[in-house]
Backbone bond lengths (Angstrom), bond angles and torsions (degrees), N, CA, C in turn:
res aa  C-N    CA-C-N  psi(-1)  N-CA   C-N-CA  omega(-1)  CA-C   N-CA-C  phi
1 X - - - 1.447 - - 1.522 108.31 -
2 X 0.896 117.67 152.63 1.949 134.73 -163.26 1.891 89.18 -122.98
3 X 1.375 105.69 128.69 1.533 113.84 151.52 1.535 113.03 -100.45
4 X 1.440 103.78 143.56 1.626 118.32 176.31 1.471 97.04 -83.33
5 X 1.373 96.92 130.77 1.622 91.46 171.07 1.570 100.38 -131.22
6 X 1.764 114.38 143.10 1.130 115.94 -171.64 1.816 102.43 -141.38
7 X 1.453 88.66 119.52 2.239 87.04 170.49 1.386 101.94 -106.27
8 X 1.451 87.00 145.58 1.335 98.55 174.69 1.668 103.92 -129.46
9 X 1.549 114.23 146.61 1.353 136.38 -177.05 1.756 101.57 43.25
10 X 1.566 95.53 68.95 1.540 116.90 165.24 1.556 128.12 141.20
11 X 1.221 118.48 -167.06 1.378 95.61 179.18 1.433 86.50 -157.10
12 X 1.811 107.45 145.36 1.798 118.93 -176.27 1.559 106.79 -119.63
13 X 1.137 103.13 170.65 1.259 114.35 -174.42 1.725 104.02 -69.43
14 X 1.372 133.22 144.03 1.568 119.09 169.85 2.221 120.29 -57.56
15 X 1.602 94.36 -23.09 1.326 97.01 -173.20 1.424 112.86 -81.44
16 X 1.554 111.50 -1.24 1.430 124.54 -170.71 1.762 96.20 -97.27
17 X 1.259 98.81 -69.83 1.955 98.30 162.85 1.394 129.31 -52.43
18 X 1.037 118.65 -0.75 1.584 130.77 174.77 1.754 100.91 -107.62
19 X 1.403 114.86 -30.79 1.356 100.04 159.65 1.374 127.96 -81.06
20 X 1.250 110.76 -17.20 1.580 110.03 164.51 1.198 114.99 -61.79
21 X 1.251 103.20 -59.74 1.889 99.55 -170.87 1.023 121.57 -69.93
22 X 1.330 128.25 -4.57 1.801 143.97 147.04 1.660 115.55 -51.64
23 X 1.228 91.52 -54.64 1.456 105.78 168.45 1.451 116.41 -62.04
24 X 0.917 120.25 -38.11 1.611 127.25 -170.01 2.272 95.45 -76.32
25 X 1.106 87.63 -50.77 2.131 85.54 175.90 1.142 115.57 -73.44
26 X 1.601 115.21 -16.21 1.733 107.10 166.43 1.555 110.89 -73.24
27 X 1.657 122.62 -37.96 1.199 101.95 -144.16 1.623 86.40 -105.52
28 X 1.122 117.65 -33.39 1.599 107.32 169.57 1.686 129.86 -101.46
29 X 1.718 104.90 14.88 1.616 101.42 149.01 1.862 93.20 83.27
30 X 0.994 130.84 -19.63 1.501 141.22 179.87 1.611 135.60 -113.72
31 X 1.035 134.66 172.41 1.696 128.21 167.05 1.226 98.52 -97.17
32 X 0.970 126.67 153.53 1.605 141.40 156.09 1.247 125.54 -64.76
33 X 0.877 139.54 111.02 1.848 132.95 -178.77 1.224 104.26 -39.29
34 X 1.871 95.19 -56.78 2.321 109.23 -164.65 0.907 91.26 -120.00
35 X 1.639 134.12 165.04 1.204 136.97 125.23 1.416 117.73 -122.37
36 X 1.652 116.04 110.76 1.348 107.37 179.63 1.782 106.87 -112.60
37 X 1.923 83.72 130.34 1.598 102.50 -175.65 1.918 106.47 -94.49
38 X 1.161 96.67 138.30 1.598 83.32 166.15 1.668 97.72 -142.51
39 X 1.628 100.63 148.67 1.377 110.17 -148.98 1.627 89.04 -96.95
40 X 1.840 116.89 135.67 1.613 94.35 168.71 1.409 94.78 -137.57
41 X 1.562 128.97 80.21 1.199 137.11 154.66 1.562 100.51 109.01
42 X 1.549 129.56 -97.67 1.209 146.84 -169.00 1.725 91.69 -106.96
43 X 1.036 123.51 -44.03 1.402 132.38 170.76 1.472 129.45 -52.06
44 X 1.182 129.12 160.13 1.562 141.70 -177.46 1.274 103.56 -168.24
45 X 2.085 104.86 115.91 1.328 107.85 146.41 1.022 125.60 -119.26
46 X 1.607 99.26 153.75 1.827 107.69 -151.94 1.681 102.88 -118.97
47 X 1.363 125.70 130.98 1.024 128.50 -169.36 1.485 106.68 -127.02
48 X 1.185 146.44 127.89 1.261 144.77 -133.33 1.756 105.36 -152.01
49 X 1.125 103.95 102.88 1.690 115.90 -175.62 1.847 107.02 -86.76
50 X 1.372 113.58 121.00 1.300 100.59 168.35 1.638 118.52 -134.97
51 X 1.152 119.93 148.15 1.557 117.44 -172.64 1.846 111.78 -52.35
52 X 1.181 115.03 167.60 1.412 139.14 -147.50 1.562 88.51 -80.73
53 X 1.052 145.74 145.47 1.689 136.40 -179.11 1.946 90.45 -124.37
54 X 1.398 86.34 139.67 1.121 91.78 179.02 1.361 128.85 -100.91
55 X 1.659 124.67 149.14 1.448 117.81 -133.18 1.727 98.41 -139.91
56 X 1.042 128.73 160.35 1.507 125.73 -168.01 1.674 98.43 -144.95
57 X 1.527 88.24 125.92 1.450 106.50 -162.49 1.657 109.52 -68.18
58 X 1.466 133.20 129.64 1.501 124.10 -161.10 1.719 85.29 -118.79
59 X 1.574 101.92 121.20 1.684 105.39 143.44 1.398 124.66 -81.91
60 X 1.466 103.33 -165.00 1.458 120.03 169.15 1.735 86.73 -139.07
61 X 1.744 109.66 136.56 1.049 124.58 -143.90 1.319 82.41 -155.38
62 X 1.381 125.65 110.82 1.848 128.15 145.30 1.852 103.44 38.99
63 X 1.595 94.27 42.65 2.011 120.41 168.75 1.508 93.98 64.12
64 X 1.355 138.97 44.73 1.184 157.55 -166.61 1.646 103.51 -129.88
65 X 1.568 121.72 118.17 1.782 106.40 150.47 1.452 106.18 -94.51
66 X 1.294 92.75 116.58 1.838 99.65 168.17 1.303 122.15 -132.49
67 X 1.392 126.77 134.95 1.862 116.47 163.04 1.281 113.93 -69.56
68 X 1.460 125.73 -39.47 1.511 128.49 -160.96 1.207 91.48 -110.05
69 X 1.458 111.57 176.66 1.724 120.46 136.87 1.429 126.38 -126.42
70 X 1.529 93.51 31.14 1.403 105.41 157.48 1.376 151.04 -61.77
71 X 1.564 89.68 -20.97 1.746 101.36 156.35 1.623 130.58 -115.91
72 X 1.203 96.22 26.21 1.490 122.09 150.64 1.236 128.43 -59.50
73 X 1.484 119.41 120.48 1.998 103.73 176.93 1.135 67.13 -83.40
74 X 2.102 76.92 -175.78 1.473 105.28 -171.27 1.485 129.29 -74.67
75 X 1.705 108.43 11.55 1.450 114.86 -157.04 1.679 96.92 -91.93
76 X 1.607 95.05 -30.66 1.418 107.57 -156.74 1.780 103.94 -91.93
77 X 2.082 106.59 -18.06 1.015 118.27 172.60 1.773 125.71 -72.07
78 X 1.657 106.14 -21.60 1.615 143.99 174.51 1.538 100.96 -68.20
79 X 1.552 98.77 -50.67 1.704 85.80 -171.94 1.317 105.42 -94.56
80 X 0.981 142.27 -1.58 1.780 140.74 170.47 1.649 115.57 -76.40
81 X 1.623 81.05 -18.93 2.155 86.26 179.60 1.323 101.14 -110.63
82 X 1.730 124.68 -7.55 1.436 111.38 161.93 1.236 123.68 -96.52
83 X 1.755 119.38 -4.23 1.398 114.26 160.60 1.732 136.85 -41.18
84 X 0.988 112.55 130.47 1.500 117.09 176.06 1.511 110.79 -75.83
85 X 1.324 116.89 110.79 1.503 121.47 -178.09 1.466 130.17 -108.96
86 X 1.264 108.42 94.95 1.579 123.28 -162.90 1.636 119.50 -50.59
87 X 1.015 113.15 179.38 1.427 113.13 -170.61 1.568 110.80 -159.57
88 X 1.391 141.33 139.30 1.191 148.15 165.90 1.507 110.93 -86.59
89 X 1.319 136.27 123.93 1.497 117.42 161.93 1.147 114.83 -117.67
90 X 0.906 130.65 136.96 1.646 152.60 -153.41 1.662 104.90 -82.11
């Protein structure tokens, strides 16, 4: 993956923006999609775009947190389809 990198009001050295975005995979474990720098004197703020991470929806299941019920035997699969499942109507 390639990050876009964009300065605004100045211009840095590449070994200075290559330490940012080093910095940016140490402290959040990822690449950045963007990184937009904008220069304000002695200062730099760094704003750091990263793709959408994908997330797996967790119930509560017969006093169970589960996403699937794929690792359910079938006892626990019996009582998840004989639960009574309430409803609000508006």
């Amino acid at each position: 993956m390639s990050c876009t990198i964009q300065v605004n009001n100045g211009a840095l050295p590449q070994e200075e923006l290559s330490a940012y975005l080093a910095h940016a995979r140490e402290r959040y474990g990822r690449e950045p999609k963007r990184m937009d720098v904008t220069v304000d004197g002695e200062y730099v703020d760094i704003d750091y775009t990263f793709d959408a991470q994908p997330f797996e929806r967790i119930r509560r299941i017969t006093g169970y947190l589960v996403g699937t019920l794929d690792r359910f035997n079938n006892g626990k699969r019996a009582e998840e389809h004989d639960r009574v499942k309430h409803r609000l109507d508006a």
